[in-house]
C-alpha positions, 0 to 999 in steps of 0.5 A, spaced: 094 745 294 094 738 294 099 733 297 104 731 291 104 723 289 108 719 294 110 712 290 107 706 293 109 699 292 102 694 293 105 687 294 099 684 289 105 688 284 111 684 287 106 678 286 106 679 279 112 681 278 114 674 281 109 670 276 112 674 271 119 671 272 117 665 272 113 666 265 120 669 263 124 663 264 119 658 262 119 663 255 127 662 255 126 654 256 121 654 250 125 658 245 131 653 246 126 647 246 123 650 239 130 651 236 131 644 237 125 642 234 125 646 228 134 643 228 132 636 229 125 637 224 131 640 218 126 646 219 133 651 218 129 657 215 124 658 220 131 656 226 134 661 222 129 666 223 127 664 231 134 666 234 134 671 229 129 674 234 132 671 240 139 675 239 137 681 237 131 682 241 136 680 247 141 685 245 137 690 244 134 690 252 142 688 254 144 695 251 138 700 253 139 696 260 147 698 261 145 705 258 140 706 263 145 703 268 149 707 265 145 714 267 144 713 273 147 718 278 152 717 284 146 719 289 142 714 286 148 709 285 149 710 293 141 710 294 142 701 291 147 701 295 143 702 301 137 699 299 139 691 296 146 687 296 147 687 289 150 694 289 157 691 287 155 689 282 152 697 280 157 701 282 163 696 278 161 699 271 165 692 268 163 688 272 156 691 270 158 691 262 160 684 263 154 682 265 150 685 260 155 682 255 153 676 257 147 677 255 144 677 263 143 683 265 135 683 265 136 678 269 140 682 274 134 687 274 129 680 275 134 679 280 134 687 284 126 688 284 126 681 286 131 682 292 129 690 294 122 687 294 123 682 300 125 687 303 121 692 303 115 687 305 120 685 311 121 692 313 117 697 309 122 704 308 120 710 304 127 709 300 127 702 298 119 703 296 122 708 292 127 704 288 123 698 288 118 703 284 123 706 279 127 699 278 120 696 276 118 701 272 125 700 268 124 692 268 116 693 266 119 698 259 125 693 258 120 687 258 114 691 253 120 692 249 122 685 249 114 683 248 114 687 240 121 685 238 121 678 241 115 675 243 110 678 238 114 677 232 115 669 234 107 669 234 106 671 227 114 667 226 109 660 229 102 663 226 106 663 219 108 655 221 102 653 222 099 655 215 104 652 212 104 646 214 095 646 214 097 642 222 098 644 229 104 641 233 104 640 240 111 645 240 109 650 236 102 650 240 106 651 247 111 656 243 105 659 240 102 659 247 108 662 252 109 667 246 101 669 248 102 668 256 109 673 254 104 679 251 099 679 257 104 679 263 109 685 259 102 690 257 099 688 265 105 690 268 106 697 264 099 698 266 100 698 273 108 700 273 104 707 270 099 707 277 105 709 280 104 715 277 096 718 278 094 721 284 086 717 281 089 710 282 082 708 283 081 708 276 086 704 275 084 698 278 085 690 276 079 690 272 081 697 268 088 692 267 084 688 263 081 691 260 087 695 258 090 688 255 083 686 252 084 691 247 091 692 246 090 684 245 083 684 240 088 689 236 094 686 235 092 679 234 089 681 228 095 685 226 099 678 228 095 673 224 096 678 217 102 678 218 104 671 219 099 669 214 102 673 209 109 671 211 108 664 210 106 665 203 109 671 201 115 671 206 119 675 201 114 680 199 112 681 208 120 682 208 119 688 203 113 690 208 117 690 214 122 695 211 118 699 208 113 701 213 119 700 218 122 706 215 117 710 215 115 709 221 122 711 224 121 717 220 114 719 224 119 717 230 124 722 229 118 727 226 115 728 234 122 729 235 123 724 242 127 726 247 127 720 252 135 718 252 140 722 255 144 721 249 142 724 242 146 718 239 142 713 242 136 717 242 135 715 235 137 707 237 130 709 242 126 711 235 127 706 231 125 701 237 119 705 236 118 704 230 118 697 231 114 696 236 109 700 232 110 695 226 104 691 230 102 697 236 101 703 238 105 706 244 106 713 244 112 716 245 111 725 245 108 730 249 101 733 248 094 730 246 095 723 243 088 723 240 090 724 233 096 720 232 093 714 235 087 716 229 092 716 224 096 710 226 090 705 227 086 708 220 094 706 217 094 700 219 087 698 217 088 699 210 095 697 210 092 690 213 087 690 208 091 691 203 096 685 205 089 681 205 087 682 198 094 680 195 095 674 199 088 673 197 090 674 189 096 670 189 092 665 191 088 666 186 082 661 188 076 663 190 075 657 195 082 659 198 081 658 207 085 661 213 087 656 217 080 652 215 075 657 215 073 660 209 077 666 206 071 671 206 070 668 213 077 669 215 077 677 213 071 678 217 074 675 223 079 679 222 076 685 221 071 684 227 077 683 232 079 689 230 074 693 230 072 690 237 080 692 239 078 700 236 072 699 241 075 696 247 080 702 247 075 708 246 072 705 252 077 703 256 080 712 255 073 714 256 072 710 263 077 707 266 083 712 264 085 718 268 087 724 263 089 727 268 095 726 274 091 731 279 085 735 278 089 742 278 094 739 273 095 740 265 094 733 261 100 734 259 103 735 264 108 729 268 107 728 276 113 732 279 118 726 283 123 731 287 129 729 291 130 730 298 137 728 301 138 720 299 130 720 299 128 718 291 121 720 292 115 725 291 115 728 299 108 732 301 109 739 302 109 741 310 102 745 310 103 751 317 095 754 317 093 758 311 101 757 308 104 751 304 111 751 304 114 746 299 122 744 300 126 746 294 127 740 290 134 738 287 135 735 280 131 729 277 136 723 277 136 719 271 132 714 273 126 719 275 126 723 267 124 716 265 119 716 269 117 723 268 117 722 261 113 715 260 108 718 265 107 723 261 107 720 255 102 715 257 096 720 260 097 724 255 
């Protein structure tokens, strides 16, 4: 029998981590500077809109940020607060809640990864690696979140702009720009938050990460640019498209009966941010061989791109019609192209660089195994004497280690 998964934080990640702050800040910074921009240019529809995305984005990572502080246990409640100085703040539920009514609760998050970090690259301990692992691993969910409910709807919201109004601006180009840079750091540090969880970590190298984002990035881009193009036009018509697919989209949520959130109620808040994110990507969500969903997805969107192309291209009812300067006939072709080399890219990067499975001896459907020992909140070898293995009986997962569990599983399935 083999050695169960002990959680590592590499610094490099801690690094990242930091990067992708910074860019957290200066995408906050740039989304008010746009706002401006579109206030000061009389632009009030696409203003509307922006903090549209911006308010509702953050207040859905707000509340899915205070309900899994909400779950927390009081072993991991004390386990915070021996390992980082904010445990003030997380066992004070209203002073927490306050904060995450405020709209700051991510940045406490920021802030925690930030500070238990530190100090584990100053003095390293088995209990504050853990917590730094898990606290990632939720801010990694939170930031991929905010990427398909903020970031990447501001892209096709700037591509739409662009199209309209036949020139790039200076603004709307580093809008565009810090959107793009948002979309890489999230999908990069889901890939190595999940690392944590595979005993094949070579597999799961920098080289594999970006190849991961190479494709997740040739897939979605095409995604964006149809959807802006359409909506710049047709913005009505792409409004309609939205809810009907949405919808849609909720129901296949709810049909592979997702069981992430502690709470049924919220469960189907969890569903219907899944439908979101998969109006532009896929993410799977449920147990078993995610082969023939991720098929079905990608052929779904296929047509349904074709299809929002040909109508685009009928109202305009001109055969010299361009795409962002290009020929229509063109532009539908790099739009395919990309997305054929994003479906090719994927098939790759499972068939090379993707571990199916958490050990050798484990089913492909099966998550890894994290235990509790004491205040320790991390997987512990088993005590190997001659030819008997004796394993500690394991306590109960904590909140924080069934959402791990659960995307883990998700995720190498």
């Amino acid at each position: 029998m083999k050695e169960e998964m002990l959680f590592l934080y590499p610094p490099f990640d801690f690094l990242l981590n930091i990067l992708g702050f910074v860019f957290f800040l200066i995408d906050v910074v740039l989304d008010i500077c746009t706002v401006v921009d579109f206030y000061q240019k009389q632009e009030f529809v696409s203003m509307g809109v922006l903090i549209f995305l911006l308010l509702g984005s953050s207040t859905l990572l707000q509340v899915f940020s205070w309900l899994w502080y909400s779950y927390s246990t009081e072993q991991e409640r004390s386990n915070l607060s021996q390992a980082i100085y904010l445990e003030k703040y997380f066992k004070n539920r209203r002073v927490l809640k306050a904060l995450h009514v405020c709209q700051v609760g991510v940045f406490l998050r920021f802030i925690g990864v930030m500070e238990i970090s530190l100090r584990n690259l100053a003095s390293h301990s088995a209990l504050r690696e853990g917590i730094a692992v898990y606290l990632t691993h939720d801010l990694s969910l939170l930031r991929l979140i905010e990427t398909f409910t903020e970031s990447v709807p501001q892209l096709a919201l700037m591509i739409a702009v662009i199209a309209i109004k036949g020139n790039l601006e200076w603004m709307t180009g580093l809008k565009t720009l810090g959107s793009f840079v948002t979309i890489a750091f999230s999908v990069v540090t889901y890939h190595r938050s999940m690392r944590n969880f595979t005993q094949r970590k070579s597999q799961l190298t920098w080289p594999s990460s970006v190849v991961y984002f190479l494709w997740n990035l040739f897939l979605i881009a095409p995604r964006v640019a149809v959807v802006g193009l359409v909506g710049s036009t047709l913005p009505e018509v792409m409004a309609a498209h939205f809810i009907g697919l949405w919808i849609a989209l909720f129901v296949w949520a709810w049909l592979q009966k997702t069981d992430f959130m502690e709470d049924k109620v919220w469960e189907w808040l969890y569903r219907a941010t899944v439908a979101l994110i998969w109006y532009f990507s896929w993410f799977n969500v449920s147990k078993g061989r995610s082969k023939g969903r991720s098929v079905l997805y990608h052929s779904i969107m296929a047509v349904d791109m074709a299809l929002l192309l040909v109508l685009w291209w009928w109202w305009e009812g001109s055969q010299d019609a361009q795409i962002f300067g290009v020929p229509v006939m063109v532009g539908f072709a790099s739009v395919a192209a990309l997305y054929c080399s994003g479906i090719l890219g994927k098939l790759l990067y499972y068939r090379l660089c993707h571990p199916r499975k958490l050990s050798d001896d484990e089913d492909e459907e099966k998550a890894p195994a994290c235990y509790v020992y004491d205040e320790v909140d991390l997987p512990m070898p088993p005590v190997q004497t001659h030819l008997l293995v004796v394993l500690p009986k394991p306590l109960p997962l904590t909140a924080a280690q069934k959402r791990m569990q659960k995307m883990a599983g998700h995720f190498f399935s």
